[in-house]
C-alpha positions in Angstrom: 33.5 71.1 11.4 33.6 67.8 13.5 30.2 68.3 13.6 29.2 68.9 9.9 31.3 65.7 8.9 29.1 63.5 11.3 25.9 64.7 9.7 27.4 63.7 6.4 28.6 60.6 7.2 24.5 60.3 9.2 23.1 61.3 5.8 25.4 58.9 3.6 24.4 55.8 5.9 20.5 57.0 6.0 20.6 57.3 1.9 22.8 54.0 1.7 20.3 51.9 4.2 17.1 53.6 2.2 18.8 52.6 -1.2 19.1 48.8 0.2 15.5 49.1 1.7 14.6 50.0 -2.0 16.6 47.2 -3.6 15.2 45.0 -0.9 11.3 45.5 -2.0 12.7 45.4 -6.0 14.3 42.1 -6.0 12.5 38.9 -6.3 12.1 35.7 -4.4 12.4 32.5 -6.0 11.1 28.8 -5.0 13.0 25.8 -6.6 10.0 22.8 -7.0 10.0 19.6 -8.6 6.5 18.7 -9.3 7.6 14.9 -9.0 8.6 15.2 -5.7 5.6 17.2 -4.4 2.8 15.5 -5.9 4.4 11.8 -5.1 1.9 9.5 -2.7 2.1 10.0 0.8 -0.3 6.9 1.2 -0.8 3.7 -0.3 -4.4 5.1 -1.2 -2.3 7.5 -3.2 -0.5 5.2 -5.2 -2.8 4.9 -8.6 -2.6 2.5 -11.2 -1.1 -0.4 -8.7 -3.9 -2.6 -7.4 -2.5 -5.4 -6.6 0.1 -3.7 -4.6 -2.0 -1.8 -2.8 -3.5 -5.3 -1.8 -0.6 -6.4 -0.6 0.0 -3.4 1.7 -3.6 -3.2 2.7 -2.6 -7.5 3.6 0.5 -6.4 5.6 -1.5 -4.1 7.7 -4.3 -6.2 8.4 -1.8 -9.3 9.6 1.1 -7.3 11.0 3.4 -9.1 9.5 5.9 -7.2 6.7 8.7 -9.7 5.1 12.0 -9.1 6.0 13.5 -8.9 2.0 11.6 -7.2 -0.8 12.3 -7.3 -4.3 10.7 -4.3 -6.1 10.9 -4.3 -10.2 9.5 -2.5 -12.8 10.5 -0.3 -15.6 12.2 3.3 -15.2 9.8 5.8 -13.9 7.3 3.2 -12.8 7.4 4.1 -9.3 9.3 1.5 -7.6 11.8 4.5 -5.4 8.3 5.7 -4.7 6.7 2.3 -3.3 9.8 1.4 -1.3 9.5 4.7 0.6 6.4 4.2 1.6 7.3 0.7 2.8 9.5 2.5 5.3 7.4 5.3 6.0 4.4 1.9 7.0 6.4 0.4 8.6 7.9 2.9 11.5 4.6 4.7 11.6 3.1 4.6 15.5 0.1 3.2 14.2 1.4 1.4 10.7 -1.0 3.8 8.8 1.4 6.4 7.6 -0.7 8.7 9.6 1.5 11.7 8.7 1.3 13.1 12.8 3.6 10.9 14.5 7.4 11.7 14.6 8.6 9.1 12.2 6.1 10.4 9.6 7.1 14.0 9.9 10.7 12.6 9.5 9.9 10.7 6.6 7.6 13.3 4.9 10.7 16.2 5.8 13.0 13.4 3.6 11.5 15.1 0.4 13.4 18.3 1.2 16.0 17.1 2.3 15.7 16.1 5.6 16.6 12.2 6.9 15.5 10.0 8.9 17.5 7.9 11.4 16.3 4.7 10.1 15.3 4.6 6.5 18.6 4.3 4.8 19.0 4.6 0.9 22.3 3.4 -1.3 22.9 3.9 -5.2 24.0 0.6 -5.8 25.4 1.8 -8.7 27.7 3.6 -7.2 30.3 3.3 -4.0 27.8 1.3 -2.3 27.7 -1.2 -5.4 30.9 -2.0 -5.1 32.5 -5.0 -2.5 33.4 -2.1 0.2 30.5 -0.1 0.3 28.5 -3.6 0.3 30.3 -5.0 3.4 29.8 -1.3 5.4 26.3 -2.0 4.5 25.7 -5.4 5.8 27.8 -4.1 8.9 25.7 -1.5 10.0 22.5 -3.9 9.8 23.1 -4.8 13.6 22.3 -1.4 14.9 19.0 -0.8 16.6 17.0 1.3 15.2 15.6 4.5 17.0 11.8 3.5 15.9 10.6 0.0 14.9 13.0 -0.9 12.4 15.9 -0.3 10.1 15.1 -0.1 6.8 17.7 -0.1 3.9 16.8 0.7 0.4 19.3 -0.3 -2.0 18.2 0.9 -5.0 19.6 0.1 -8.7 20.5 -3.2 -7.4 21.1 -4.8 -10.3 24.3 -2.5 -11.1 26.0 -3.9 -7.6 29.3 -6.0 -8.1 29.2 -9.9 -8.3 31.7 -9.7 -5.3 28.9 -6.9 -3.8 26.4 -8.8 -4.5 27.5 -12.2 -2.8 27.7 -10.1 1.0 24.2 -9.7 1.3 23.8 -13.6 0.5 23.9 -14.9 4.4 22.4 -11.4 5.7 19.6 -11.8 3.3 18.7 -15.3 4.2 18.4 -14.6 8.0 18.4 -11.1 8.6 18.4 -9.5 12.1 14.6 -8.9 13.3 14.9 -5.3 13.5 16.1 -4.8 9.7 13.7 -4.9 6.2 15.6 -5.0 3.1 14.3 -3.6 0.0 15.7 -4.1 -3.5 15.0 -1.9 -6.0 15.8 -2.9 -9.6 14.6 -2.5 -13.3 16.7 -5.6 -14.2 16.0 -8.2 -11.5 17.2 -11.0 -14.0 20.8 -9.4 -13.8 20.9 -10.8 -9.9 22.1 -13.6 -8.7 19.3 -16.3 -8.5 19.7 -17.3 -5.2 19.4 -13.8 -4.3 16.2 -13.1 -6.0 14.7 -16.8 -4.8 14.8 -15.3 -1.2 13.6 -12.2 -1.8 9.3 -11.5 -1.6 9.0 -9.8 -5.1 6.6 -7.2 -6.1 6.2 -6.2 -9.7 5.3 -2.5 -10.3 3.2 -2.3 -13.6 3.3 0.4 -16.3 0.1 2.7 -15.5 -2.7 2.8 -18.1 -2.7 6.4 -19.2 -6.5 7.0 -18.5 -5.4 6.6 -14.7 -2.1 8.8 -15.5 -4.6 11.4 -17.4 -6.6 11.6 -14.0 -4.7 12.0 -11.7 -3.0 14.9 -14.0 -6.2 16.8 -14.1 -6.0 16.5 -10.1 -2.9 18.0 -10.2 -3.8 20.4 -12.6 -6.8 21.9 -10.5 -4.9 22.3 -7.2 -2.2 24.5 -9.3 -5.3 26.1 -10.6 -4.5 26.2 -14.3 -7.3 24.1 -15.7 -9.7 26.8 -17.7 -13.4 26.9 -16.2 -14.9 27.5 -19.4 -16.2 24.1 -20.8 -14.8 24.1 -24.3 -11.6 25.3 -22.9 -11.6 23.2 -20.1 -12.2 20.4 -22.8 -9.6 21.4 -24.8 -7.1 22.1 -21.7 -7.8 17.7 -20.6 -7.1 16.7 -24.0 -4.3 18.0 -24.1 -3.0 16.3 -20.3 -4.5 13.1 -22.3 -1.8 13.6 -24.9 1.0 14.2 -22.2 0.1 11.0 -20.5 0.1 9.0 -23.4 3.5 10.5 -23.9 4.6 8.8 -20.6 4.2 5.8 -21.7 3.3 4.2 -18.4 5.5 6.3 -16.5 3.4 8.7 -13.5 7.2 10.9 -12.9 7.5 11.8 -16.3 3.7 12.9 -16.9 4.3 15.0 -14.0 7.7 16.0 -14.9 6.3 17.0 -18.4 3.4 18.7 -16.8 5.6 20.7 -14.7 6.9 22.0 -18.3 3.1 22.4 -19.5 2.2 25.1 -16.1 5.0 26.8 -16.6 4.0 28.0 -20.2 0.1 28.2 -19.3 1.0 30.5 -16.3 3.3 32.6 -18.8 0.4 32.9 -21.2 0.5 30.2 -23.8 -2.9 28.5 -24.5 -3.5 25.3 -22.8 -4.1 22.6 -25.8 -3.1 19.7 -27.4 -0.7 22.5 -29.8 1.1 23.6 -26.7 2.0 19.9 -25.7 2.7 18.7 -29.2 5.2 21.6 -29.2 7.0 20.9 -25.9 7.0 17.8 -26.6 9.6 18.1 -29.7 11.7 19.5 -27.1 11.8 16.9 -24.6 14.1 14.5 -24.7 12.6 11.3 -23.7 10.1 11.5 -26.3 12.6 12.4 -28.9 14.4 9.3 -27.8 11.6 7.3 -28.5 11.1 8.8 -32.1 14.3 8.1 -32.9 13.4 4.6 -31.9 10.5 4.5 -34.2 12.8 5.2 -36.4 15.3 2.4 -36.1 12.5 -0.2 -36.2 10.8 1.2 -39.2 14.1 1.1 -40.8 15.0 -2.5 -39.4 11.1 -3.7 -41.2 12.2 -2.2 -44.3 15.7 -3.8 -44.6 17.2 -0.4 -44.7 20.4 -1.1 -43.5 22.0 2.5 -44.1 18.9 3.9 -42.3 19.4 2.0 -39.2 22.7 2.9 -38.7 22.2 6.4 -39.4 19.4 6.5 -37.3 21.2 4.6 -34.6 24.3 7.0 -34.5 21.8 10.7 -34.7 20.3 9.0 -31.1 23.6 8.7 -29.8 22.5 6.9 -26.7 22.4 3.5 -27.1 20.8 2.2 -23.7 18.1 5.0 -24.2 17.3 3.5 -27.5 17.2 0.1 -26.4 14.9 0.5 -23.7 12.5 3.0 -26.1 12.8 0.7 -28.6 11.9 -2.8 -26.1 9.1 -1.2 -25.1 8.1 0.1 -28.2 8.0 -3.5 -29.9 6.1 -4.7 -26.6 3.5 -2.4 -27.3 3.4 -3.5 -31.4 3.6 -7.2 -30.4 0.5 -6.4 -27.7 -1.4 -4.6 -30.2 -1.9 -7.3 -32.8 -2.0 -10.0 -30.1 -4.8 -7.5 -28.9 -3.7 -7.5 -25.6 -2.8 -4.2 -24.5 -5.4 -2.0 -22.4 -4.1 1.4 -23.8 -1.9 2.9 -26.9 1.0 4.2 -25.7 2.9 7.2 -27.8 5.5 5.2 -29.1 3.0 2.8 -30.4 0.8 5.8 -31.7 3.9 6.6 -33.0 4.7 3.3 -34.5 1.1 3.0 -36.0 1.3 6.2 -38.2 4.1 6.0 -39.8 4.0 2.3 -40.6 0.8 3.6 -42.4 2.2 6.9 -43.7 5.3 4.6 -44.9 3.2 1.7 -46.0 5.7 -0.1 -44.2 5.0 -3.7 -43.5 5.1 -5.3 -40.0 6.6 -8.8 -40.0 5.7 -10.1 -36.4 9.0 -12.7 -36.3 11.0 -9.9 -37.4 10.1 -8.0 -34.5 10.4 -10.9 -32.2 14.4 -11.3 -33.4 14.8 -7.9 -32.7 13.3 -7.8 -29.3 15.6 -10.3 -28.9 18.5 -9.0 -30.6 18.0 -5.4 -28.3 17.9 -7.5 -24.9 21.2 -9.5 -26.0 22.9 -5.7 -26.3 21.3 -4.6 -23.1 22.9 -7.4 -21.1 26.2 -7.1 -22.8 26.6 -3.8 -22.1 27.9 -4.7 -18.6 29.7 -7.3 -19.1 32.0 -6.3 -21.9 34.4 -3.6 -22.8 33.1 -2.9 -25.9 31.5 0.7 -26.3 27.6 0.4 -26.3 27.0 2.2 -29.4 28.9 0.0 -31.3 27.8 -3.7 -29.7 23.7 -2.4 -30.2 24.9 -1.2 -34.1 26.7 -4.8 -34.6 23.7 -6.9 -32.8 21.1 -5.1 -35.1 23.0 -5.1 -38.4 24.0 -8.8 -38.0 20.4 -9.5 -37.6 19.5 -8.1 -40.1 22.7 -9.9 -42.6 21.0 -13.2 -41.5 17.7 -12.7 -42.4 18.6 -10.6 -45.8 21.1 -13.7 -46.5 18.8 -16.2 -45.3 20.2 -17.6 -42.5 17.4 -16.7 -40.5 13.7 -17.5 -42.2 11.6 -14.3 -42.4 8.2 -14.2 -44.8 8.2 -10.9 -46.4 4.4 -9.3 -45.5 1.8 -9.1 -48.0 0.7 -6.6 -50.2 -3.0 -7.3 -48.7 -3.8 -5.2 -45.5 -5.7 -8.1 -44.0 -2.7 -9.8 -43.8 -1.1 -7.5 -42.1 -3.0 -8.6 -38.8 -2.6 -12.0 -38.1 -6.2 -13.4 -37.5 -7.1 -14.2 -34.0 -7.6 -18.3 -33.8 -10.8 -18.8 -32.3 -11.1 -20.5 -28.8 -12.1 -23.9 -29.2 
């Protein structure tokens, strides 16, 4: 009988471990990948659309000699977290090359999966480390040697830090300790203090021009093998990563980020063509903001002050819509000065419906708003009054001025060769 129950109780286990052996082989593994994070430049060769900075780098190297405070701007997405990463991984490198062999590199390279580094140290500024305590731990730890060549201390959103935050990296930053590089990241450098930025080496990190966006897309695209081989379809598969990079708007992490959208519909079957991005593009966010800020300045050009507001309150994000709409009116302004070097979306955006509208573009007018959008921008930290309601006041009094007057505005002519100011001829 003893025996009989054993052979059960063998036979139960056998079926239950053959049933979990067969659950085992059903189930399916999963990978979590962020396409900005595993394409972004492991070498400064990598890092497109920034000449000038690659100069500099290419300068450092030759002269061995890296300043000890940076100051890296540019506009969200631009690539500035990106730059200043590589600035560390240079400068702890055996052979200053980013070689990718030696032990920093590995440790640096391991940092995009989580991994750290003993010496590269990176603080939200925005947060904890923003504030006067997180500051003063910061500038404390600076006197610890490093375990390579030097410390290096990222402190990115730096124009969100305290005053009182702010004012302990004054003395540190004017003679820091030898072993120590600062870097600054910021999209608002003119929200520091002066006599910060003064003693800071500042590097600018441009807006890319979407032809060098678009290529390095269709690089991307052919080492996750989802560009078509077929010529036609191939053709129509690159016109369509033209569109998503004009979407950017200057921005390489959200091409990628929206490509990263784009393979996973190819891969699940969905023809890869302009149709496909148009259609995930209604979805996205980002470029939803900026419609929305098309919007608001084609209602602004027309006096339509109930349109502004109702335009103003369906985005319901009123630093997204300022910085859309900034760059948006940078892009107008460009295009009749004839200065830009590409059309971004916004401006494509901008373009069609001022002609499907017959809407007409008063260059002044813009000017005040630019202005009027950079005076919300900077009062949205430094008053307690909600943001939605400071941008709808700073744009409807602008408009009251120039309706009443107080502000002198020629309405645009009825002739479309007016519409373009003429370009004065260099003497």
């Amino acid at each position: 009988m003893a025996k009989e129950e054993k052979k059960k109780k063998k036979s139960r286990s056998f079926g239950a471990e053959k049933s979990s052996k067969k659950q085992s082989s059903d189930s399916t593994e999963l990978r979590t990948v962020n396409f900005a994070a595993q394409f972004r430049p492991q070498r400064i060769e990598d890092y497109v659309g920034q000449d000038h900075i690659v100069k500099i780098m290419k300068g450092w190297q030759k002269s061995k000699i890296v300043p000890s405070t940076i100051l890296i701007t540019g506009h969200l997405g631009s690539g500035k977290t990106t730059f200043a990463r590589l600035v560390a991984k240079y400068i702890n490198c055996d052979s200053f090359s980013a070689c990718g062999k030696c032990r920093s590199c590995q440790m640096m390279d391991s940092m995009q999966r989580g991994g750290i580094h003993p010496d590269v140290h990176e603080h939200d500024m925005g947060g904890d480390a923003g504030k006067v305590e997180g500051s003063a731990k910061i500038v404390d730890s600076a006197p610890l040697a490093p375990m390579f060549k030097r410390r290096v201390i990222i402190l990115d959103e730096a124009h969100l830090m305290s005053s009182a935050a702010e004012s302990k990296f004054l003395k540190i930053t004017e003679e820091p300790p030898q072993h120590v590089v600062f870097v600054f990241v910021t999209t608002n450098p003119e929200k520091m203090k002066n006599t910060m930025v003064s003693r800071m080496t500042q590097l600018p990190i441009r807006p890319i021009p979407t032809d060098v966006i678009h290529a390095r897309l269709v690089e991307i695209s052919e080492q996750l093998d989802i560009l078509p081989k077929k010529d036609k379809l191939r053709e129509k598969a690159e016109a369509a990563l033209h569109q998503v990079a004009e979407y950017a708007g200057g921005q390489m992490r959200g091409a990628i980020g929206m490509l990263q959208t784009v393979y996973s519909s190819v891969v699940g079957g969905e023809t890869f063509d302009k149709k496909l991005v148009a259609e995930l593009a209604a979805a996205d966010p980002e470029i939803e903001m900026e419609a929305k800020s098309v919007q608001v300045i084609g209602a602004y050009l027309s006096m339509d002050l109930i349109g502004v507001i109702q335009f103003l309150r369906e985005a319901n994000n009123p630093r997204a819509i300022v910085a859309k709409a900034r760059w948006v009116i940078h892009g107008v302004l460009g295009h009749y000065a004839e200065t830009n070097k590409w059309q971004s979306a916004g401006l494509k955006m901008f373009m069609n419906m001022i002609k499907k509208d017959k809407i007409k573009v008063n260059l002044v007018s813009l000017v005040y708003l630019q202005k009027a959008l950079a005076d919300a921008e900077v009062a949205f930290n430094s008053t307690s009054v909600p943001a939605d309601i400071m941008l709808e006041a700073q744009v409807t009094e602008l408009m009251a001025n120039i309706y009443s007057g107080k502000l002198a505005v020629e309405l645009g002519s009825d002739d479309e060769e007016e519409e373009k100011p003429k370009k004065k001829k260099k003497k």
